[in-house]
N, C-alpha and C positions, 0 to 999 in steps of 0.2 A: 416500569415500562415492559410491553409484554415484547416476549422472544422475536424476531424475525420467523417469520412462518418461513422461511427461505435458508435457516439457519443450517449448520451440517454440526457434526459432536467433534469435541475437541482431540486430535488423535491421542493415540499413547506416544506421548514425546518423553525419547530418555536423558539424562541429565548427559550434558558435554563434558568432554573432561577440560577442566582448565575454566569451566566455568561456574559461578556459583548467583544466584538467581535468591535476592531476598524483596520480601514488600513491608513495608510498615505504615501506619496511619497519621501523616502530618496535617490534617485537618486544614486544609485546604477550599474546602466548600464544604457546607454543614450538611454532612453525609455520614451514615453507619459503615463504612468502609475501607480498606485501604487504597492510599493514594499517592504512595513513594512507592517507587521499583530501582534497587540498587543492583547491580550488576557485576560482581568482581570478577575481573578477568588474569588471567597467567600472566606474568610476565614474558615476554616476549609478542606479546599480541598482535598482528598485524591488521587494520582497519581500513575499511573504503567506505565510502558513501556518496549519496547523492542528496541534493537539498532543493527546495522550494526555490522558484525564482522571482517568486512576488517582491518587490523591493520594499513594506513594510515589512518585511521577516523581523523576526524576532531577535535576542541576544544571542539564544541558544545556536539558532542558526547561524550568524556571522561568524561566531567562535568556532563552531562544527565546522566551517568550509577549513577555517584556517588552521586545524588542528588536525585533521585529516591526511593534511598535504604531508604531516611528519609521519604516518605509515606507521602510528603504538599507540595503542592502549592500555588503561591497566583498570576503566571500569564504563559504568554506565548508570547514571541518575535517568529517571524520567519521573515529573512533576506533574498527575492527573487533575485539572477541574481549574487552573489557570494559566493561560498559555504565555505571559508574560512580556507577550510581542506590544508592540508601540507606547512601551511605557518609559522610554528614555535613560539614564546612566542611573536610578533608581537598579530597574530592569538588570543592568548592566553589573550593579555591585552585588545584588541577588547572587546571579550564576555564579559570578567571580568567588562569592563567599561559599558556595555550593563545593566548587571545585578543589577550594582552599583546603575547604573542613575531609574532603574524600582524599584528597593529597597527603594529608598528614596523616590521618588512619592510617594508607597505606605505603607511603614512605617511599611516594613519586613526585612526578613530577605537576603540575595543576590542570596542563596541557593535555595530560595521558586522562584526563579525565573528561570524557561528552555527558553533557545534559539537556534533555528533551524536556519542555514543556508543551502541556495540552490545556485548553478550556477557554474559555471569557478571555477576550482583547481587552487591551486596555487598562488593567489591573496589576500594579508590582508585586512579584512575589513575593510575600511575607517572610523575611529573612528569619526571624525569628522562630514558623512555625519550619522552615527548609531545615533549620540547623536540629527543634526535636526531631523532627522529622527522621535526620542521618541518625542522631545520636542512638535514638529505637534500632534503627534498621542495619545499624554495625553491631547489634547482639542478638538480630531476628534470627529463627531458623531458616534454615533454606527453605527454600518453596519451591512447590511441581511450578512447571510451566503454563501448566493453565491461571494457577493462582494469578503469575507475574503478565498473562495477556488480560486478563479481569483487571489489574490493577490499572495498569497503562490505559484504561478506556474511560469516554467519557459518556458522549449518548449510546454506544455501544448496547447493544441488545443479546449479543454473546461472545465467549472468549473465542479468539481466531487462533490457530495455531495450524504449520505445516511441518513435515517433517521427509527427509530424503536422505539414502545413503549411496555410495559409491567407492570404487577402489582404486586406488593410488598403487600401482602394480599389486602385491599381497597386502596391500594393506586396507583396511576398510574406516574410512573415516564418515560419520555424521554431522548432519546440518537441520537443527532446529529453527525454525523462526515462529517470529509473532508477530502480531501487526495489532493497532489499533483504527477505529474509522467509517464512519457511516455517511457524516454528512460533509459540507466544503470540502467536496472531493472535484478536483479534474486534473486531467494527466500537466504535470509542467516538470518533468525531472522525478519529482517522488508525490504523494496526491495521500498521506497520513504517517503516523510512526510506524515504521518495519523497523527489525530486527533481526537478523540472520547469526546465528552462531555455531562455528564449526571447530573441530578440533583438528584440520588438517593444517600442514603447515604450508602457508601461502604468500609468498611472496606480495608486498603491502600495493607493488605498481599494477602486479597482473590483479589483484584482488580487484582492483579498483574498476580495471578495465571489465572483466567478468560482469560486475554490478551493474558499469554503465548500459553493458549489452542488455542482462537479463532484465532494466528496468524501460529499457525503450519496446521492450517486447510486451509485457506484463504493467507493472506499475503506469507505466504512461498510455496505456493502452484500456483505461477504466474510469470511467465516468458517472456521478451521481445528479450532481445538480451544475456544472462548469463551474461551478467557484473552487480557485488555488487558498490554502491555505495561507496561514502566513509562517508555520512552524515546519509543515512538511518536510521530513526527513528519513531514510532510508538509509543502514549502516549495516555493515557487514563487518564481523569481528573472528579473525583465524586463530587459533589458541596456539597451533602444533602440539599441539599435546600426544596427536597420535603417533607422531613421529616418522609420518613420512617422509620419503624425499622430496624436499620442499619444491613445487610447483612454482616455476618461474615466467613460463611461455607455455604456448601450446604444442610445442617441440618436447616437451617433456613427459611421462611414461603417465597415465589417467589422467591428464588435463581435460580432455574432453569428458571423459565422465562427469571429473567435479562440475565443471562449467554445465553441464546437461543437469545437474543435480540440483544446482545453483538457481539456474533456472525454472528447476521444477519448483522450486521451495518459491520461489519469486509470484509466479503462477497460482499456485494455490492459495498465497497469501495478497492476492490483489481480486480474486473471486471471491475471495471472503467478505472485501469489503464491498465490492457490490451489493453482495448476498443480505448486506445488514445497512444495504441504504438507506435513511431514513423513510419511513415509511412504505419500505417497498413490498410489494406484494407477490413481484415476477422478476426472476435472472434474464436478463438479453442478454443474448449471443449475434453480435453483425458480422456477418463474412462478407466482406468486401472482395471481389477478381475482376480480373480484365482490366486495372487501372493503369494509369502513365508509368507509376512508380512503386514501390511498395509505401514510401514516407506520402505518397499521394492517397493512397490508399486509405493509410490511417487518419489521413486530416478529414476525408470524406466519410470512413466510417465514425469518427470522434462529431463530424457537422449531426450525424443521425442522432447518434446518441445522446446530444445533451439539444434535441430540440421537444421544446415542451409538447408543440402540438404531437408530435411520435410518441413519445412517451405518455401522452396522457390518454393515447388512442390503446395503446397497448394494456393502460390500465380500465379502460374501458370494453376491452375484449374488441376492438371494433379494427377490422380488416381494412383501413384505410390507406390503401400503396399508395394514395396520392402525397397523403403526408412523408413519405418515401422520397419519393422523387422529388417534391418540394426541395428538402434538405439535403439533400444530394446536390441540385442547381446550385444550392445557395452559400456551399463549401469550398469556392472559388478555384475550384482544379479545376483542371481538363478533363471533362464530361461531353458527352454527345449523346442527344436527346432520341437518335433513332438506333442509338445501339444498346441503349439501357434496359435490362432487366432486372425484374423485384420479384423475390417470391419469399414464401412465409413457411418456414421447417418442413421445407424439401417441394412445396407446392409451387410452381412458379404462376404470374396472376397476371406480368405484364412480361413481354419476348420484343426485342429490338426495336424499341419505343414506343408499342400499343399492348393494347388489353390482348390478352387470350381468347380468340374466340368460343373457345370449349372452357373459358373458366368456371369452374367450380367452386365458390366462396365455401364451400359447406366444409372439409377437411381443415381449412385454413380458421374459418371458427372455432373447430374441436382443436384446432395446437395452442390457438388463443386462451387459452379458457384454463390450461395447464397452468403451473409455476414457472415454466422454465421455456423461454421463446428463441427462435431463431427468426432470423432477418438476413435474406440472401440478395448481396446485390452484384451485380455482373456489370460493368462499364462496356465490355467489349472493345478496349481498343488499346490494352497491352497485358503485360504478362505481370501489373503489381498487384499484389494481395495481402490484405490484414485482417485481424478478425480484434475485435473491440468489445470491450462489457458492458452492461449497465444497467440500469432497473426502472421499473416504473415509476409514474408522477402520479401520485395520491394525495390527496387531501391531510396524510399520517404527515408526509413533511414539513405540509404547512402548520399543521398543531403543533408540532416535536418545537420548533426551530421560532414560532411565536410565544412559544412559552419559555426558551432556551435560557433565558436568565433568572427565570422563578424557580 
């Protein structure tokens, strides 16, 4: 599969402390690759996440919610090329045996253990290749972090990786993440696998709170095709290893830094998956102002984003606001038709519910015509504002995703 023409390089991410990042190849779909990512983490690990709310989710998800709530970890599986979701207590004794076999290795508890599955509905994981699968990867070497975003991916066209640092009074602590994710993406709580790992030490309740912020911002704010997974999962894992003074509340000495850091790593890692939508050709950018609300804001700019006819005009290069303001109507907020403005990477086309009489289509063709688009909508009739991702409709998604099981 060729690269996303959209793609960015994987940054230089340095190894966390407290964390240890292996892959090994359990032959999971007949692929030249690796397709286990094992994760050891410190003990004392602190974890937050957020999950998918499709209610066929998976095992791994049901277990993820409820394992979460105890605030430790002590690793991280994730299973690329089968997602293990709607496969019934089969499914179920999989994970269970997953966690078993990483529990004993590491001489915890089976709970401190999350595993992610990616790929094909409907298929049980194969307990027998899960278990070579650990037994390779509890004697692999560590691996860079690119290796371990390559492994975690399925139609993935390149590895995603962000990275951000920040200081906890003198103290400087980093935050790597990865993420996998191209296609069945739409915002519901999380929209593919993230991963975020820091070695600051962070209290497990505020951690959690942080994630839910930075993912209503970012993660839920990104769009390919509106389809929710059924695996969807986003986790954030604190080591302390750096040995700050542990972050409990925002009353505490660089909270806000981390939380801004936190967020940055969140951000960069939900643009990536746009960036490698399946078949996408072009990044959007929708800036939603003037709305009732900021939560209004984003349902109206999420209506833009995952409507086909917008998206296939974009990928047609074709200047069509009408298709704008269509899905804008049809977003069920509080809109008003004669205060509505649309313009396209800084060019506005239509001003408090009519055309521009001096419009100029000709600048707005040359922004079209780029990789990277902007979509400006103005409601005019209050102070909420969002801005929303997402990529173009091509013809690449419909090959990718009919051929998805060959």
């Amino acid at each position: 599969m060729d690269t996303s023409p959209l793609a960015l390089p994987f940054p230089s991410a340095p190894m966390v402390a407290g964390v240890t990042p292996r892959v090994a190849r359990a032959g999971y779909k007949d692929w030249g690759r690796c397709d286990l990512t094992f994760v050891e983490l410190a003990e004392g690990t602190s974890v937050a996440g957020v999950f998918t709310r499709n209610v066929c989710c998976s095992t791994e998800v049901e277990l993820g919610r409820e394992q979460v709530v105890l605030g430790r970890a002590r690793a991280l599986v994730v299973n690329a090329g089968n997602s293990n979701a709607f496969t019934g207590y089969r499914g179920r004794e999989a994970v269970e045996a997953i966690m078993g076999q990483v529990a004993a290795h590491l001489g915890c508890e089976p709970s401190d253990v999350f595993v992610s599955s990616t790929g094909v509905i409907g298929v049980p994981l194969p307990k027998d290749k899960a278990r070579a699968g650990l037994d390779a990867v509890f004697v692999a070497p560590e691996c860079s972090w690119e290796e371990a975003a390559a492994t975690i991916g399925t139609t993935d066209t390149f590895s995603k990786g962000a990275v951000a640092t920040a200081m906890i009074g003198d103290t400087k602590v980093t935050l790597v993440g990865i993420v996998k994710g191209s296609g069945m993406i739409a915002p519901d709580m999380a929209t593919m696998l993230g991963y975020v790992f820091t070695d600051a030490a962070v209290d497990p309740a505020f951690l959690q709170r942080l994630l839910s912020a930075a993912s209503d911002d970012t993660f839920n704010c990104i769009t390919v095709d509106g389809d929710t997974s059924t695996s969807d999962t986003v986790l954030a894992f604190a080591t302390g290893n750096a040995r700050n003074a542990p972050l409990a509340s925002f009353d505490d000495l660089g909270a806000d830094a981390f939380a801004a850091a936190l967020h940055d790593v969140c951000r960069q890692l939900a643009q990536l998956v746009v960036r490698d939508g399946e078949g996408a050709q072009k990044f959007i950018e929708i800036a939603v102002t003037g709305a009732k609300s900021d939560e209004s804001a984003r349902r109206i700019g999420l209506a833009v984003a995952n409507s086909p006819l917008v998206k296939t005009a974009i990928a047609g290069e074709d200047a069509n606001w009408g298709r704008v303001v269509m899905a804008v109507g049809k977003a069920g907020e509080p809109a008003d038709r004669d205060t509505l403005s649309i313009g396209f990477g800084g060019t506005w086309a239509a001003r408090d519910g009519q055309p521009l009489a001096d419009y100029d289509e000709a600048p707005v063709a040359t922004h079209l015509k780029g990789r990277e688009v902007r979509i400006e909508i103005d409601l005019g009739i209050g102070d909420g504002r969002a801005t929303v991702w997402t990529c173009d409709l091509t013809h690449g998604y419909i090959s990718i995703n009919a051929d998805y099981r060959s």
